[in-house]
FIFI-529921 format. One record per atom (N, C-alpha, C, O, CB): x, y, z. Coordinates in steps of 0.001 Angstrom, whole numbers, padded with zeros to 6 digits, always signed. Glycine has a CB too. Example, Ala and Ser with C-alpha at 12.3 -4.5 7.8 and 13.67 -1.06 7.14 Angstrom:
+013190-005690+007800 +012300-004500+007800 +013200-003300+007800 +014236-003319+008465 +011308-004473+009046 +012850-002250+007080 +013670-001060+007140 +012900+000030+007870 +013409+001138+008039 +014084-000598+005725 
//
This chain:
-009904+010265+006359 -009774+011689+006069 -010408+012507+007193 -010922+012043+008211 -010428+012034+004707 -010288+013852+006842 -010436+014911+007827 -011453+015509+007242 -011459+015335+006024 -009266+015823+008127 -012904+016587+007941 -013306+017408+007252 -013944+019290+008109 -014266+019567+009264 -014356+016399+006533 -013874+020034+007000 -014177+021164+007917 -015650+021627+007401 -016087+021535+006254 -012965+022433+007828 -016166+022042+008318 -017459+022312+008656 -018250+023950+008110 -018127+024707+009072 -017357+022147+010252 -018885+024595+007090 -018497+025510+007564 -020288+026241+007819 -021415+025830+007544 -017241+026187+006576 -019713+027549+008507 -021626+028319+009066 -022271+028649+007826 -023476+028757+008053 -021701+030171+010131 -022013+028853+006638 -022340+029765+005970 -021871+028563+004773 -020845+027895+004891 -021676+031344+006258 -022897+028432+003541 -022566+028072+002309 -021746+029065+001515 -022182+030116+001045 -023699+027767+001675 -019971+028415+001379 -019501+029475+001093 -019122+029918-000519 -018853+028910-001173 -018517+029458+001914 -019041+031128-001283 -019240+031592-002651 -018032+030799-003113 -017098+030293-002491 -019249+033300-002945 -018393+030857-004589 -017346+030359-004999 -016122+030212-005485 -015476+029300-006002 -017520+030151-005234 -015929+031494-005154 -014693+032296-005072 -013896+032051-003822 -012666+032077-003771 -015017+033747-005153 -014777+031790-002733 -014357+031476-001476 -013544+030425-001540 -012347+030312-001277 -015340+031255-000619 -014746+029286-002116 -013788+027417-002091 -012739+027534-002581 -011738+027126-001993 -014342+026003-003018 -012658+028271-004096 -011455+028369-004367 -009977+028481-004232 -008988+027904-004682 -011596+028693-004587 -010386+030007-002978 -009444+030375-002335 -009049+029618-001016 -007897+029531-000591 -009687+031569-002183 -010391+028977-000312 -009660+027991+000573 -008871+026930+000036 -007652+026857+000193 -010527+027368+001363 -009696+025951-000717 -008884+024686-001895 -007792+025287-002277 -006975+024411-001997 -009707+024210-003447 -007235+026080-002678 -006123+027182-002883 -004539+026728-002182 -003517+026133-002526 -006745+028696-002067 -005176+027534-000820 -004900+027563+000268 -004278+026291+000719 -003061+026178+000863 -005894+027946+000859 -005386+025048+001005 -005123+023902+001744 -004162+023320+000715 -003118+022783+001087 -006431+022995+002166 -004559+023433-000820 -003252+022330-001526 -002149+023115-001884 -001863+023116-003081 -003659+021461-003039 -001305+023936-000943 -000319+025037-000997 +001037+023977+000424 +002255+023897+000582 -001370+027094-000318 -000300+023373+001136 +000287+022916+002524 +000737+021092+001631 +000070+020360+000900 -001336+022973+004299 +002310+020977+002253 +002857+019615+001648 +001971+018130+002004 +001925+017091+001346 +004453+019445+002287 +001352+018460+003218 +000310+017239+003966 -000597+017116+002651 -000777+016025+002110 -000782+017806+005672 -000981+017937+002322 -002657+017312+001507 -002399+017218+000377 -001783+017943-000403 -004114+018233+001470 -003225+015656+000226 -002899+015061-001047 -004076+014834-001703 -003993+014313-002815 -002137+013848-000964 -005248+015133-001226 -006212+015822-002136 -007590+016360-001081 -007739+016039+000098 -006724+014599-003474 -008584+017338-001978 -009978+017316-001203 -010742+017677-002114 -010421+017879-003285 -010207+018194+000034 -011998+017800-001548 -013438+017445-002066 -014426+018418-001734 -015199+017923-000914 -013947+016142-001519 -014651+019283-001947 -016298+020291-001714 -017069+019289-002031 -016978+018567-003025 -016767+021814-002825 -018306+019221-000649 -019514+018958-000506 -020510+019751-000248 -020802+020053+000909 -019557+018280+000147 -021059+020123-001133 -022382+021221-000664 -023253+020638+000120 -023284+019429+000352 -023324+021794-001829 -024257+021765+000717 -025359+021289+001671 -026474+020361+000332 -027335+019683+000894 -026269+022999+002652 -026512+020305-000749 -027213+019581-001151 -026715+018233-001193 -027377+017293-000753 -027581+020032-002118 -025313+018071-001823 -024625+016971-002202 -024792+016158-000699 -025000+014947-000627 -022999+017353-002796 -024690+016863+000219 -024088+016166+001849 -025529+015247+001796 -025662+014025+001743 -023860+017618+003711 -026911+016711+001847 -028262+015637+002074 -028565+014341+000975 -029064+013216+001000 -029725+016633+001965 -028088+015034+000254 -028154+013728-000813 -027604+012247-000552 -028222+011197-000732 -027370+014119-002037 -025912+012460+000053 -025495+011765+000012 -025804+011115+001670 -025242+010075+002012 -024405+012117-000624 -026481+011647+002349 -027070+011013+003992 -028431+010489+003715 -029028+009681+004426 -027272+012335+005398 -028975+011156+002338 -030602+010193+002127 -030614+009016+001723 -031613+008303+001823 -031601+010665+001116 -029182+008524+001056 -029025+007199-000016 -028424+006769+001326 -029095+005974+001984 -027956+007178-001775 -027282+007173+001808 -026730+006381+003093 -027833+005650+004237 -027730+004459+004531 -025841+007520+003949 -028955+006606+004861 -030296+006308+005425 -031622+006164+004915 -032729+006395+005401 -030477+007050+006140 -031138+005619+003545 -032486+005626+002979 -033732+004158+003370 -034948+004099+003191 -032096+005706+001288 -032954+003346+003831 -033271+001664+004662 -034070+002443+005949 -035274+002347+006183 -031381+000436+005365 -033044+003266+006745 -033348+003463+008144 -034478+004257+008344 -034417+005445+008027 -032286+004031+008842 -036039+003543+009069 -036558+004856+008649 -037038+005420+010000 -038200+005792+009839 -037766+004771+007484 -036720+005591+010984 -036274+006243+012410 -035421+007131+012057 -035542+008129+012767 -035609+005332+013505 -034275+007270+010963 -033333+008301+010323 -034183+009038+009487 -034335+010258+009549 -032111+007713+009496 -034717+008296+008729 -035791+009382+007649 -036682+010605+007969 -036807+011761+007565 -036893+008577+007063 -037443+009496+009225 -038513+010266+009731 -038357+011391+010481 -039199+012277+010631 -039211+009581+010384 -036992+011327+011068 -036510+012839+012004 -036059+013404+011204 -035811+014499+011709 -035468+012922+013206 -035617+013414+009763 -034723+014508+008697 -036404+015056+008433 -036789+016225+008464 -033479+013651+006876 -037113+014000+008209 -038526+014650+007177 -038928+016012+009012 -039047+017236+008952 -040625+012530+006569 -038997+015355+009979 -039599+016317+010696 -038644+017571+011096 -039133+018674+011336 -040158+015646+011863 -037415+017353+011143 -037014+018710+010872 -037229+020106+009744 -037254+021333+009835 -036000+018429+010832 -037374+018936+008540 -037263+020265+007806 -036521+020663+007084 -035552+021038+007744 -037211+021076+008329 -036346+020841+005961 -035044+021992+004983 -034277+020758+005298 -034410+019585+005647 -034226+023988+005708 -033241+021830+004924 -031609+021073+004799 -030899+021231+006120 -030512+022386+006294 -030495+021865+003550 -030596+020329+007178 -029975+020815+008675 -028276+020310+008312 -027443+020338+009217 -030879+019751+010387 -027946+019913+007072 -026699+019728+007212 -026182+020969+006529 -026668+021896+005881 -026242+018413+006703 -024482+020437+007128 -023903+021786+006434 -022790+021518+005322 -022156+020472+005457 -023193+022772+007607 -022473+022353+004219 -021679+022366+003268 -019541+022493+004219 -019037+023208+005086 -022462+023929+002169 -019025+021299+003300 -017753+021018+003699 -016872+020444+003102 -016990+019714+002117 -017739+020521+004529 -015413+020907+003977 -014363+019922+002804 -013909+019039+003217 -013609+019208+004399 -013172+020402+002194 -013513+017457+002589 -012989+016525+002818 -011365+016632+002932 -011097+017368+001982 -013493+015756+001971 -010589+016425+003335 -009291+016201+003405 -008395+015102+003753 -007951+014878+004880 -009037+016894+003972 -008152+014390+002618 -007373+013743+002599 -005632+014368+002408 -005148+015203+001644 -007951+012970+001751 -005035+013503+003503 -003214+013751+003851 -002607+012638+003069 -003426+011796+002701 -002621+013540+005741 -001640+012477+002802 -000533+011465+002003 -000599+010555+003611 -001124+009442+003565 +001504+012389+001306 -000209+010922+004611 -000111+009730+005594 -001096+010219+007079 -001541+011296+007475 +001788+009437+006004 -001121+009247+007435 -002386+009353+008876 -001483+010191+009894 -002182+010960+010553 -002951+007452+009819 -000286+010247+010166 +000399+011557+010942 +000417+012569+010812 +001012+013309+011595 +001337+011694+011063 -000451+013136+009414 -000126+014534+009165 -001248+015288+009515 -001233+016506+009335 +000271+014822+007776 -002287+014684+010027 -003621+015505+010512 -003278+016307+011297 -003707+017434+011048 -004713+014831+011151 -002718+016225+012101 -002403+016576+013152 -001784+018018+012922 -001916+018926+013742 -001628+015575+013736 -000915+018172+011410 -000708+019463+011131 -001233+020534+010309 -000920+021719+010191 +000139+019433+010892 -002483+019499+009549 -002933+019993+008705 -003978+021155+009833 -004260+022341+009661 -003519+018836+007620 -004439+019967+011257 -005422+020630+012530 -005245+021970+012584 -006029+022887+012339 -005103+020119+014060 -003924+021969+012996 -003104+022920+013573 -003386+024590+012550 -003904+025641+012926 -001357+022164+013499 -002885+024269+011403 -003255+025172+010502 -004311+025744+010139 -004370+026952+009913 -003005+024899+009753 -005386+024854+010029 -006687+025185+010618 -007061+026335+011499 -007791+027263+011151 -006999+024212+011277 -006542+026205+012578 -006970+026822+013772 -006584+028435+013571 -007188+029364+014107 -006227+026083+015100 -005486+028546+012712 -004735+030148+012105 -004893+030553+011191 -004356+031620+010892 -003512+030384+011931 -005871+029743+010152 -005947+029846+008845 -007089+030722+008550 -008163+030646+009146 -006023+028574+008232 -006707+031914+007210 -006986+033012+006908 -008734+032888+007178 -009484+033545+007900 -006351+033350+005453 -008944+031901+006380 -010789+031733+006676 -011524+030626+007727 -012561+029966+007791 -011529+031233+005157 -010089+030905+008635 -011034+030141+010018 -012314+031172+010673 -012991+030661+011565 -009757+029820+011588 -012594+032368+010316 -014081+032734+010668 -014861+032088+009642 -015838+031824+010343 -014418+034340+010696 -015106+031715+008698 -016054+030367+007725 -016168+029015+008481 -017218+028481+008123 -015169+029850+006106 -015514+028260+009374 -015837+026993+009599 -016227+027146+011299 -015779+027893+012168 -014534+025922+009125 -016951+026405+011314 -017631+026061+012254 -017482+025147+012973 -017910+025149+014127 -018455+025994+012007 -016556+023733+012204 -016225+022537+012882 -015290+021926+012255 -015169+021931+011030 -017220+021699+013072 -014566+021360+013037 -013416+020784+012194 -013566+019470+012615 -013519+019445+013845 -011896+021376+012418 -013695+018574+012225 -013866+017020+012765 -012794+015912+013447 -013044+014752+013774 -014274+016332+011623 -011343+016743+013571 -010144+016026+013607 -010349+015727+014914 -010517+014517+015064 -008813+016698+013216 -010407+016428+016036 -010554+015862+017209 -011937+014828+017396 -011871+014160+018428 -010535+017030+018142 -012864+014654+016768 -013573+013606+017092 -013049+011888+016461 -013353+010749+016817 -014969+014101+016587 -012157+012429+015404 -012057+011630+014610 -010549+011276+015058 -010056+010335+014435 -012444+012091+013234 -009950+011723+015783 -008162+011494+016533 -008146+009920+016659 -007401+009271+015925 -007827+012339+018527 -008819+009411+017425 -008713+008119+017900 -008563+007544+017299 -007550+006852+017402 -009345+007617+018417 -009535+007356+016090 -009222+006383+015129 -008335+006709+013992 -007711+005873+013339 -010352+005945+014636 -008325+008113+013788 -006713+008278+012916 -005444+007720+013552 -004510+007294+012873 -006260+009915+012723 -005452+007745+015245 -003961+007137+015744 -004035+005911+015563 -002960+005317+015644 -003495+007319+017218 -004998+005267+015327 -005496+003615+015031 -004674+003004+013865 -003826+002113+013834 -007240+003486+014525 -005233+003810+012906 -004931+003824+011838 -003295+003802+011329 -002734+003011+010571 -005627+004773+011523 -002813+004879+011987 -001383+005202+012091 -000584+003955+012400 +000131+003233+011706 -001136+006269+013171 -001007+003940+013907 -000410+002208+014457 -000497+001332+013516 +000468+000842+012930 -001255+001399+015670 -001960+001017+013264 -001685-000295+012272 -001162+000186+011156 -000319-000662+010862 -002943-001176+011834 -001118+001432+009944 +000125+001205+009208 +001230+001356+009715 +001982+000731+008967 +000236+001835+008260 +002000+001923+010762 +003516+001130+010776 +003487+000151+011266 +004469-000432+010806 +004612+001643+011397 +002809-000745+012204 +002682-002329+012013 +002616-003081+010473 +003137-004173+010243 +001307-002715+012743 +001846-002242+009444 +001576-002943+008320 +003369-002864+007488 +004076-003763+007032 +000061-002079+007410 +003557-001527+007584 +005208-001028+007163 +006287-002412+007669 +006929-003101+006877 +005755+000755+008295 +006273-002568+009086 +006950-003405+009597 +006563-005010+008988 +007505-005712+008620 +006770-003138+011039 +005643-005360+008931 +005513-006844+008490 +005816-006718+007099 +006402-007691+006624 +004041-007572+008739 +005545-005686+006254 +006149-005891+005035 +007094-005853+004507 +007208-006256+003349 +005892-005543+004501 +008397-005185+005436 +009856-005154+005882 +009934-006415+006088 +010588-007045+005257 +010311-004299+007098 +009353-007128+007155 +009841-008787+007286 +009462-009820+006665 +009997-010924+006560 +009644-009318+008355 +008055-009220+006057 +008054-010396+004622 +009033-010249+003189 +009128-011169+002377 +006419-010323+003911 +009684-009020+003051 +010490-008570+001918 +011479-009534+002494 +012043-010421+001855 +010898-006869+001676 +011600-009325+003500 +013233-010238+004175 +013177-011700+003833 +014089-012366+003344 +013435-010270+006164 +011896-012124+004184 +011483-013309+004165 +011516-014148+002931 +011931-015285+002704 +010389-013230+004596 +010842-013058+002074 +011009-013172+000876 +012017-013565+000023 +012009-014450-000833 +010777-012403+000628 +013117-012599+000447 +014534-012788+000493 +015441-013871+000217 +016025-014232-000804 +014789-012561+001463 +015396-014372+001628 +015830-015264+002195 +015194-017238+001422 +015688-018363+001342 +015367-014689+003765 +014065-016650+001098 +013375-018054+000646 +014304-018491-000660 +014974-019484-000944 +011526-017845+000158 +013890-016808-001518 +014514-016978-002855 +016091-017090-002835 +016602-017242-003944 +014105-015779-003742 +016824-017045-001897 +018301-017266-001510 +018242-018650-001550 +018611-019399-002454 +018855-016664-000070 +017606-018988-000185 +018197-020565-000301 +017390-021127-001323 +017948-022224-001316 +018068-021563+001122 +016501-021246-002213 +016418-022074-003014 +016988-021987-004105 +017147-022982-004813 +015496-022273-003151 +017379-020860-004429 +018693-020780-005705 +019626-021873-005370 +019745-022945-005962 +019732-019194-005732 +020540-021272-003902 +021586-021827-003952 +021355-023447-004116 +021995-024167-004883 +022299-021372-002830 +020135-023932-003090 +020201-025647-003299 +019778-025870-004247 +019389-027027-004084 +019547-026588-002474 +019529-025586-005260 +018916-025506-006669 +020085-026065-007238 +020207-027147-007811 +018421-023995-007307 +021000-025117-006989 +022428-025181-008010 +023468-025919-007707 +024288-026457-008451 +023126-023947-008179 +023335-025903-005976 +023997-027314-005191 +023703-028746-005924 +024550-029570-006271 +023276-027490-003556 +022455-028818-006051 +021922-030197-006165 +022079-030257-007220 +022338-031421-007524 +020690-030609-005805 +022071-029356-008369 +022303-029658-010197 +023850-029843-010122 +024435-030659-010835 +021807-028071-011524 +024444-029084-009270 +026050-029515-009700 +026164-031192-009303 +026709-032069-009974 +027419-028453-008618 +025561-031306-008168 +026157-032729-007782 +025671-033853-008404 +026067-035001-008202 +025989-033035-006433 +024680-033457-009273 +023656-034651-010057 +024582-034144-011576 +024277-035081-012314 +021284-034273-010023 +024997-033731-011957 +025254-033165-013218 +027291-033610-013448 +027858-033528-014537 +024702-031142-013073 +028058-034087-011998 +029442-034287-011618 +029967-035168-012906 +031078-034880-013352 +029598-035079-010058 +029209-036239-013527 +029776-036280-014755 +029803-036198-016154 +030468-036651-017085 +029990-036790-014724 +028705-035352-015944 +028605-033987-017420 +029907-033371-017545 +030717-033300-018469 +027415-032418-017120 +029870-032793-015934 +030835-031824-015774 +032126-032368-015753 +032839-031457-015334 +030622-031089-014659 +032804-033336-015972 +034219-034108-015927 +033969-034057-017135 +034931-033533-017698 +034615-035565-015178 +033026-034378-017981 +032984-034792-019124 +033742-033875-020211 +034675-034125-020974 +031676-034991-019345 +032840-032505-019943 +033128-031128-020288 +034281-030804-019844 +035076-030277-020622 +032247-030215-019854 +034526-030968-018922 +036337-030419-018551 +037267-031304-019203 +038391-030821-019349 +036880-030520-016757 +037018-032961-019813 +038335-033301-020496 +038400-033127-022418 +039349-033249-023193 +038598-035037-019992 +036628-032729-022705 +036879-032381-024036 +037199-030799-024337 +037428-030395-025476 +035683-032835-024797 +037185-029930-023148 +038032-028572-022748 +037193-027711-022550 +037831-026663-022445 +039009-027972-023717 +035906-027463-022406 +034801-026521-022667 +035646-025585-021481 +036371-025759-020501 +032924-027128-022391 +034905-024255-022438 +035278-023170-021455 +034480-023046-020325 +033344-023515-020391 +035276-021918-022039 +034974-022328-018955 +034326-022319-017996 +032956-021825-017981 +032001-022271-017345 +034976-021821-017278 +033008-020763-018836 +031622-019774-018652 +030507-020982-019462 +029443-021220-018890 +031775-017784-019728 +030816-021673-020744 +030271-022716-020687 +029259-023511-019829 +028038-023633-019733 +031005-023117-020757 +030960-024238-018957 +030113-025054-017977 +029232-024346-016758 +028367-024879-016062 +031093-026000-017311 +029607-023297-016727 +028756-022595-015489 +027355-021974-015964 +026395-021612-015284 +029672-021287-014794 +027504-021971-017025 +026527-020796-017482 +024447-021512-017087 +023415-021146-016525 +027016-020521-019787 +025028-022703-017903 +023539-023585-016909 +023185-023219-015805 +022169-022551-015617 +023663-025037-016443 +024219-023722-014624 +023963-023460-013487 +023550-022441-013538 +022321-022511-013573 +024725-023579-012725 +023907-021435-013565 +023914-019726-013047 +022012-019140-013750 +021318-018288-013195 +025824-018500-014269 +021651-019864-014944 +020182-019604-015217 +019311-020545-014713 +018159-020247-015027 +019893-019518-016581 +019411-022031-013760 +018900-022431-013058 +018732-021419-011557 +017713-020956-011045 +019465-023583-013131 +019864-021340-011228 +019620-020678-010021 +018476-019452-010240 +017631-019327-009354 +021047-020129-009484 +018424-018291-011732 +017615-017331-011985 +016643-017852-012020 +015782-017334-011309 +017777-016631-012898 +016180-019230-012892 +014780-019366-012850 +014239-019600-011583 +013195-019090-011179 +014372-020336-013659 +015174-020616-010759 +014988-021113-008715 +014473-019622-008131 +013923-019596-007030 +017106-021651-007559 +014613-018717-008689 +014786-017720-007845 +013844-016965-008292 +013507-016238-007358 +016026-017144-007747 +013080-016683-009445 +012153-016178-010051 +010738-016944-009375 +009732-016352-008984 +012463-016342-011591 +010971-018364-009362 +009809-019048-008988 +009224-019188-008224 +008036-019502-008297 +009739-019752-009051 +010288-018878-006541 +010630-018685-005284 +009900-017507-005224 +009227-017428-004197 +012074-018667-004920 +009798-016456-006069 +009205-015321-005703 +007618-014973-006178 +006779-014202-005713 +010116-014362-006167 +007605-016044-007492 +006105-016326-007594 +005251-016929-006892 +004042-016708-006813 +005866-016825-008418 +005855-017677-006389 +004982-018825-005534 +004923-018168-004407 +003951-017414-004402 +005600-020376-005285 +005653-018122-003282 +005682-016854-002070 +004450-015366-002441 +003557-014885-001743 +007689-016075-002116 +004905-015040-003719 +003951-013201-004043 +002584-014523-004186 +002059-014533-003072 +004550-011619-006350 +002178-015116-004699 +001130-015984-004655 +000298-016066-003263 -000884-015723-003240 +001686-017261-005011 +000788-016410-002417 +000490-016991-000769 +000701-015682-000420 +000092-015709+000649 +001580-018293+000135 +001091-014592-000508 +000898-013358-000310 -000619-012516-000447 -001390-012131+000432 +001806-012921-001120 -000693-012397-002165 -001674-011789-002353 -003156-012673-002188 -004218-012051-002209 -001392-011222-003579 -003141-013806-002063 -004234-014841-001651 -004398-014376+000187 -005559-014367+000596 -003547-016811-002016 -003455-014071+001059 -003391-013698+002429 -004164-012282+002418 -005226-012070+003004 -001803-013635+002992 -003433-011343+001637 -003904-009953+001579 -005953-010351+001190 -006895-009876+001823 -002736-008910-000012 -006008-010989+000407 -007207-011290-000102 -008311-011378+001107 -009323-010682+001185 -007052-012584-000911 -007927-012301+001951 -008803-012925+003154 -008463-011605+003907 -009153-010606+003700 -008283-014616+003981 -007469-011580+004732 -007309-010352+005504 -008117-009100+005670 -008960-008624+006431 -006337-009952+005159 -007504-008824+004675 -008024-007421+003950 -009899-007075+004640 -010034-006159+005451 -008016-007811+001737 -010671-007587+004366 -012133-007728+004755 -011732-007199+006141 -011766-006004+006432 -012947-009366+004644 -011327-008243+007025 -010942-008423+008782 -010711-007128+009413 -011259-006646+010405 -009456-009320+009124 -009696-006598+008571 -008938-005244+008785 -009622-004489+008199 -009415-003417+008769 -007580-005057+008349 -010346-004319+007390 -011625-002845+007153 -012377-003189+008178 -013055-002192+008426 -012778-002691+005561 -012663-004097+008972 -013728-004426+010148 -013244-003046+011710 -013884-002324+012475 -013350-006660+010734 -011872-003342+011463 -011644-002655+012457 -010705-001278+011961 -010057-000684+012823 -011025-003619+013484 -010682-000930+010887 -009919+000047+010815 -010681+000266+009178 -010295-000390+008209 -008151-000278+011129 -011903+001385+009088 -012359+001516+007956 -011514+002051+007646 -010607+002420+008391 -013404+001942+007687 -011643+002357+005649 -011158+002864+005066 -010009+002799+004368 -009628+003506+003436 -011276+003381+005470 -009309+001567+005089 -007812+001305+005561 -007543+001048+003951 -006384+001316+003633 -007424-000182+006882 -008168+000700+003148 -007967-000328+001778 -006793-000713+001777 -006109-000271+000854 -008180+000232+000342 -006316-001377+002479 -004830-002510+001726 -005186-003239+000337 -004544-002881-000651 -004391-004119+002916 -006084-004153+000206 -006281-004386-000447 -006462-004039-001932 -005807-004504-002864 -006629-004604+000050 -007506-003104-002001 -007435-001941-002940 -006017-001487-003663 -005779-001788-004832 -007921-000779-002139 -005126-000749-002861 -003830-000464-003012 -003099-001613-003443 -002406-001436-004446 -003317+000058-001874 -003087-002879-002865 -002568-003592-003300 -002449-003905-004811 -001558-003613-005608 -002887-004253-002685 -003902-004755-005012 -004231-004980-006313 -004024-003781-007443 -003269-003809-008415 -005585-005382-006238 -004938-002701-007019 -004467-001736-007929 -002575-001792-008624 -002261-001775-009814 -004802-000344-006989 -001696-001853-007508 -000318-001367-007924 +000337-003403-008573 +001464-003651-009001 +000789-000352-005990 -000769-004393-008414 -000003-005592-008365 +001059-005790-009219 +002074-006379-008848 -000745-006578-008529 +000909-005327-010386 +001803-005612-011346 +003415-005170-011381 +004401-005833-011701 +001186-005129-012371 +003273-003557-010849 +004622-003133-010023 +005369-003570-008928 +006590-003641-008796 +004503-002155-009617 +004083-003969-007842 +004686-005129-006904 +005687-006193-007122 +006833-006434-006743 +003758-005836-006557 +004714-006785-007956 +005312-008067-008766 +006728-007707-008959 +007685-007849-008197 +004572-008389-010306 +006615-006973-010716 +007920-006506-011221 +009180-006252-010294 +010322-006625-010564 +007652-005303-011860 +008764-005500-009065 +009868-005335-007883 +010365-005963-007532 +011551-005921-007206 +009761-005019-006950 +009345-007097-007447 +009521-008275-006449 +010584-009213-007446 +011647-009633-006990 +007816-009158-005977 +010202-009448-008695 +010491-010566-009266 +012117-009939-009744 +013050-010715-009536 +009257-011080-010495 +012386-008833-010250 +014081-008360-010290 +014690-008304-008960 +015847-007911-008808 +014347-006794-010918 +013871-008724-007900 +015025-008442-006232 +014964-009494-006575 +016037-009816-007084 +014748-007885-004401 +013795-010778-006590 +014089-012733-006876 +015107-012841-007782 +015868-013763-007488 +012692-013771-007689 +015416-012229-008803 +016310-012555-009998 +017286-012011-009644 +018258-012767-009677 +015978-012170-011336 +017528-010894-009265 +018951-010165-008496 +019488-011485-007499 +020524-012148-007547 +018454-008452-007275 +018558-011531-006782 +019283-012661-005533 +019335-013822-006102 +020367-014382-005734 +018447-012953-004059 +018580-014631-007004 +019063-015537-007740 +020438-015914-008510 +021137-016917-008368 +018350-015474-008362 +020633-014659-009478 +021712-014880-009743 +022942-014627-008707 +023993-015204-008987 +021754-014299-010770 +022919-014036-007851 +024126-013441-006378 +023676-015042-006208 +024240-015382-007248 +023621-011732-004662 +023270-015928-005858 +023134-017072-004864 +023753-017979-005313 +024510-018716-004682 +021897-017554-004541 +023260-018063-007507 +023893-019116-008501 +024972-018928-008120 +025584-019921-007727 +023794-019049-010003 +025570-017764-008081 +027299-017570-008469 +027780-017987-006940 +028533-018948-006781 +027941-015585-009041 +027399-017367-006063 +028209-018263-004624 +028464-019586-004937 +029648-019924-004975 +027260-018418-003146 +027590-020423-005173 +027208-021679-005074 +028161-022487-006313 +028801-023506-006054 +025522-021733-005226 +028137-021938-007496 +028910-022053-008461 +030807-021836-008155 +031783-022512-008480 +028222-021031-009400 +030676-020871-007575 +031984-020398-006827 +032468-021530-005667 +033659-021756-005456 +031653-018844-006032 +031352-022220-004935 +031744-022748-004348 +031489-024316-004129 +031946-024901-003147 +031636-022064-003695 +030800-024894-005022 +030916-026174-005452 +031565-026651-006780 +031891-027823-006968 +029760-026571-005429 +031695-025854-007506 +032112-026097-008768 +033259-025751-009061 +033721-024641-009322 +031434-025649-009573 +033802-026940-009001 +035306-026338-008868 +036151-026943-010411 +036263-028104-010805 +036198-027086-007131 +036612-025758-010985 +037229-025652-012694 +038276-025036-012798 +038801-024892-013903 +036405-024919-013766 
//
């Protein structure tokens, strides 16, 4: 996130009207007033170990920090416009500092590695894909050809087709459901380890967090695209080994 700085602890009519203001703009997806107490508060528990940090707050004196807002954007590209607005905005005589340019570098950091993160999860969806494809289909390959005189069997006492296919076609769904458990498995066990590595170099980042939080929707997504492509894979395969 982003935050602005301001000279003056401002009334509270003021925050209002800035908070107002900032969630009017489509970028911000939420913020936070910190008063000059909340800030020292929250820098005494942060340095409360350090006491080379302590000892220069105690010899200054009073309160030397200043009251501000946090800003969080829906994505790490939008600082950049939220900056901008800033700089024209009705109560830019109230702030004193805006933190985006100190903080640029590692927002473009950030940026990079999520569309790197966007992109690998595009090619693990594919991947994904593709796993739960072919193991449907050889799923249903290999039951037809182990199953060849069931299936004569069934064709001379007359069974209807949907009958004889119909096995196949919920093997391939379950091949394909399982394909996507086992894979989302070795997934979220990866995200698990990772995850740590990548807050090392990119705080804040929470993949993880996000992850787990949404897992169950993940899943669900995941497991009707496995069952969608499951059954599309049964029926090729059915279509094209099973011949009735």
């Amino acid at each position: 996130d982003m935050a602005i700085y301001f000279s003056e602890e401002p009334s509270i009519e003021e925050i209002v009207a800035i908070q107002e203001e900032l969630f009017s703009l489509p970028e911000v997806k939420n913020l936070e007033y910190v008063s000059k107490e909340e800030a020292l508060e929250k820098f005494t528990e942060r340095h409360k170990s350090e006491e080379v940090i302590m000892e220069s707050l105690a010899e200054v004196g009073g309160n030397p920090l200043l009251s501000s807002i946090n800003i969080k954007a829906f994505e790490a590209s939008q600082y950049a416009a939220i900056s901008s607005f800033l700089d024209n905005a009705s109560f830019r005589d109230l702030i004193t500092k805006v933190d985006y340019y100190q903080k640029k570098p590692a927002i473009e950091k950030v940026f990079s590695w999520t569309s790197s993160i966007n992109v690998i999860g595009i090619i693990l969806s594919i991947v994904l894909a593709v796993v739960a494809v072919l193991i449907a289909f050889n799923t249903v390959r290999i039951a037809i050809y182990n199953s060849r005189d069931e299936i004569e069997t069934m064709r001379l006492v007359g069974a209807a087709n949907w009958f004889i296919r119909g096995p196949f076609m919920v093997q391939g769904v379950i091949a394909g459901a399982l394909a996507v458990l086992i894979t989302f498995l070795v997934f979220s066990v990866g995200i698990l380890f990772l995850s740590p590595k990548l807050e090392i170099v990119i705080p804040g980042l929470g993949l993880s967090a996000y992850f787990f939080s949404n897992f169950f929707v993940i899943l669900l997504i995941q497991l009707a695209a496995g069952v969608g492509l499951g059954v599309l894979s049964s029926w090729i395969a059915v279509r094209r080994y099973l011949k009735i």
